[in-house]
C-alpha positions in Angstrom: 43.3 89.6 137.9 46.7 89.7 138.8 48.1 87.0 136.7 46.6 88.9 134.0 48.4 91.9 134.7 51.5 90.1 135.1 51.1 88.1 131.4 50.4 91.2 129.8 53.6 92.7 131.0 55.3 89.8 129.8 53.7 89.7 126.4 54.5 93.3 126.2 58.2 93.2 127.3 58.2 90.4 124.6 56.6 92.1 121.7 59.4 94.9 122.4 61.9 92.6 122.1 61.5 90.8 119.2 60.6 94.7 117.4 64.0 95.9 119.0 65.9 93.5 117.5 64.3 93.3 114.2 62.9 97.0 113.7 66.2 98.3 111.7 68.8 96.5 110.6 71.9 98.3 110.4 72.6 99.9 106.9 76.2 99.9 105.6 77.4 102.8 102.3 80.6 102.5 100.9 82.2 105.4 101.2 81.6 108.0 98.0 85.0 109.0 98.4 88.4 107.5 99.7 92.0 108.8 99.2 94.4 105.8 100.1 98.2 105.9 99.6 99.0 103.9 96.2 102.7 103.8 95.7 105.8 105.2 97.4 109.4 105.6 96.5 112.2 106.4 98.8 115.7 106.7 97.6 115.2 108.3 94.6 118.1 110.5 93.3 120.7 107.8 94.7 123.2 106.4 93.3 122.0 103.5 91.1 118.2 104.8 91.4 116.3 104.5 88.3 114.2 108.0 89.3 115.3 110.9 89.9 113.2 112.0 93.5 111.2 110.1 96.0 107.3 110.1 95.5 103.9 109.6 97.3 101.1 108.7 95.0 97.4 109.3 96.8 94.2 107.4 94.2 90.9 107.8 95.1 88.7 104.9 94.7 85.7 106.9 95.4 82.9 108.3 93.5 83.3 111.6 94.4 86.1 114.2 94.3 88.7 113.8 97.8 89.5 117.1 99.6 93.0 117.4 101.0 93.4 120.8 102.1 94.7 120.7 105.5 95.7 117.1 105.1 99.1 115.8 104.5 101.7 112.8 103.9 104.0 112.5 106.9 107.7 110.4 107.1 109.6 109.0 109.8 113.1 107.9 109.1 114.3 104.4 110.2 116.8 105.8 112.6 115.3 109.0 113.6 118.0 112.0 115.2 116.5 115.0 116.6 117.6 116.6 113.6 115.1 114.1 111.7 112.4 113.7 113.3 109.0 113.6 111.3 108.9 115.3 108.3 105.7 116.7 106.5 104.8 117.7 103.4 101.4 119.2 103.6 98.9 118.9 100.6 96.3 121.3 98.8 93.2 120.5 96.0 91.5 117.4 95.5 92.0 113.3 94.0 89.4 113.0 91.6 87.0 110.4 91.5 89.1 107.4 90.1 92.0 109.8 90.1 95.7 109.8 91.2 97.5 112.7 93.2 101.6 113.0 92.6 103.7 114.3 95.4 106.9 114.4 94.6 109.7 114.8 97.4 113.4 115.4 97.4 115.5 114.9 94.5 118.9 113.8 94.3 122.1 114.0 92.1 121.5 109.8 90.7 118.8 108.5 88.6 117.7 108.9 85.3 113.9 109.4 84.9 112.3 112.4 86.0 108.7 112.3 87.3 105.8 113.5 85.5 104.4 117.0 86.8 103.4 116.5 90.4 100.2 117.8 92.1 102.3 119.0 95.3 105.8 119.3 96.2 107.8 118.6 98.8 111.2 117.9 100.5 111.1 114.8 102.4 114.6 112.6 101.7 113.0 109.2 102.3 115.4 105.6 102.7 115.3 103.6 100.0 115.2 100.5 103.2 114.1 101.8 106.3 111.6 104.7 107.5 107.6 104.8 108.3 
């Protein structure tokens, strides 16, 4: 009787086994909405710039509308002073589905070509060559 108890545990330990590591397989859902940074431009407004202010552009590559309140784009020049250290331009609304979100940043006295109408505004001086 004993070695019957003793192969029933086994066949039951097993059974659990191979239904533990079968039973569910993992599922995986792209997200249904995603903003990502898309383009950035630091030194605009300088001398020999082509535009006249930096910009962040967010997309969204997601089905569904992206909610920024409370989020935002942060900088950190290349040789950062205590007078410079990260600098924050905080962001409001949504990125559409599909959609692009313009944040424009500080302007300067060079360039030429003004940005379309930005969704946000800010006044971060970004490098043209250095800064995170």
């Amino acid at each position: 009787m004993r070695i019957s108890t003793t192969r029933s545990a086994l066949l039951a330990g097993a059974v659990a086994v191979t239904l533990s590591a079968t039973a569910l397989p993992s599922a995986f859902a792209a997200p249904s909405a995603t903003a990502v940074i898309s383009e950035v431009y630091g030194g605009g407004g300088n001398s020999g710039a082509t535009l006249t202010r930096d910009f962040i552009e967010l997309a969204n590559a997601g089905s569904a509308a992206y909610g920024l309140d409370g989020l935002s784009v942060q900088y950190l020049p290349g040789a950062p002073s205590a007078g410079s250290l990260w600098q924050v331009s905080a962001l409001t609304g949504s990125v559409a589905p599909g959609g692009r979100y313009l944040v424009a940043e500080a302007a300067g006295t060079g360039g030429t070509v003004a940005l379309p109408t930005p969704d946000a505004t800010g006044t971060v001086a970004m490098s043209a060559t250095a800064g995170t």
